[in-house]
N, C-alpha and C positions, 0 to 999 in steps of 0.2 A: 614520379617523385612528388611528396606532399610541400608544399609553397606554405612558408610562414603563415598565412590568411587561413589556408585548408586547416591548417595542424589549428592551430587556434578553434576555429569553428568546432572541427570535431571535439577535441577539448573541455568546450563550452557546454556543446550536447550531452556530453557523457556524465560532467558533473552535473548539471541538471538534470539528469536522468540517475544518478545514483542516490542510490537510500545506504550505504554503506559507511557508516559512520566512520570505523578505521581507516579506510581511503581519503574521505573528506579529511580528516585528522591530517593525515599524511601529508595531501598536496597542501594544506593550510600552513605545515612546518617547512614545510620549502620552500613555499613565495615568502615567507617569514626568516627564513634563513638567507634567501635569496638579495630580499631587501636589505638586511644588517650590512652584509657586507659593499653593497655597492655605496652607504654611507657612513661604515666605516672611517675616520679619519687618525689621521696619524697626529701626536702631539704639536708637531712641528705645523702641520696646517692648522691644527683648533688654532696655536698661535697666530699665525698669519692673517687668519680670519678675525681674531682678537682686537689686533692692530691694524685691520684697516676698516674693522667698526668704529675704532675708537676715534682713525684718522677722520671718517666721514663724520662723526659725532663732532668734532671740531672742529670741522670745517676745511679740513687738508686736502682737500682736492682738486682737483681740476675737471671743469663740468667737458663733455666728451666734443663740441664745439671749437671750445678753446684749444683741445690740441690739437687737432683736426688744422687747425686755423696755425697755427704753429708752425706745424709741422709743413703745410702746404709754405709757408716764407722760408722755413728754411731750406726744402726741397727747390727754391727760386735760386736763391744763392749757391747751389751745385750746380 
């Protein structure tokens, strides 16, 4: 059985070793395809992402520290 790493190497050789235009074409539309959808996003997250640029943009947040630090006081009081 080929292990992530094998498949990959061999992979690598083979396109390096091809002169076949159409193939290269090919596997160029599928790591191309491949990639769109993994960043893909849904309206609802461009939103989300929107709003908490804007949050940090103005200062709305809490540096990772502080709640950390928060949280550890309120975890005292249980």
């Amino acid at each position: 059985m080929n292990t992530t790493s094998q498949i990959k190497k061999n992979l690598i050789s083979r396109i390096k070793e091809s002169k076949d235009i159409n193939l290269l074409n090919a596997l160029q539309t599928i790591f191309d395809s491949s990639e769109q959808t993994l960043f893909q996003l849904s309206s609802e997250q461009e939103s989300a992402i929107e709003v908490g640029r804007n949050e940090i943009k103005n200062d709305q947040f809490f540096k990772n520290e502080e709640v950390i630090s928060e949280m550890k006081q309120w975890l005292k009081k249980k």
